[in-house]
Every structure is written in C-alpha cells, then in structure tokens.
N, C-alpha and C positions, 0 to 999 in steps of 0.2 A: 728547540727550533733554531737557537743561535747557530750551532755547530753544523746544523745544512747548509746557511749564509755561508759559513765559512770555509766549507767544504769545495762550495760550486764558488769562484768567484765571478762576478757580470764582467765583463773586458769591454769594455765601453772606447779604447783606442785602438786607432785604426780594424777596425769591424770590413769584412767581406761587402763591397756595393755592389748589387746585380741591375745592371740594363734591361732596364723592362725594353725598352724595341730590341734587344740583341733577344731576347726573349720571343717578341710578338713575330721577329724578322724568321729566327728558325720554325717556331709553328706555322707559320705560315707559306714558309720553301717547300714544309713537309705535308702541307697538305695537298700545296698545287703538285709535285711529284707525285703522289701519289691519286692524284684525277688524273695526270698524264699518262700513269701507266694504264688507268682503268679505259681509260679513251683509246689508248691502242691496242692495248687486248680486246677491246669491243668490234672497231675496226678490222682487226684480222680475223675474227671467231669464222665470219663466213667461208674466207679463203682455206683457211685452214679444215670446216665441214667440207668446201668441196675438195681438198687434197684427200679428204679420206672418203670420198664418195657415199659422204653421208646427207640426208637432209636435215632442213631446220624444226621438222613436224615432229 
C-alpha cells in the first residue's frame, strides 16, 4: 500500500479553482437559449403549415 501513496502524489499547491456562478451563469444562458429557440419554432410552426398548405388536424 506504501508504493500507491507514492506512486499518485496529492498536489495540494496551487490546485485548479472553479467558479461555481461562472458555472451556474453558463447553465443557465444554455437553458434560456434554448426555451428561445423552442418559442420561436413554436411561433412559426403555423406560418410555415400554411406555406405548405397543410392544416393543424
């Protein structure tokens, strides 16, 4: 068991700090984008049934 400690050492200086709101900030861009697009594809479904002279039934 020694030889695994010594194998992997912990690096306990200077360690990677992640931003939890630079975190919360992008999941949350990426969801309102994507209700955005859902709301505009919703918005033109009709225009675009009656471009093809289809109905909604």
């Amino acid at each position: 068991m020694a030889s695994v400690a010594a194998e992997f050492p912990v690096v306990t200086s200077k360690t990677a700090t992640v931003n939890p709101w630079l975190i919360a900030t992008t999941v949350t861009l990426a969801t309102f984008m994507e209700l955005l697009d859902t709301a505009i594809a919703n918005v033109s479904l009709p225009h675009i049934a009656g471009g093809l002279a289809t109905s909604s039934q």
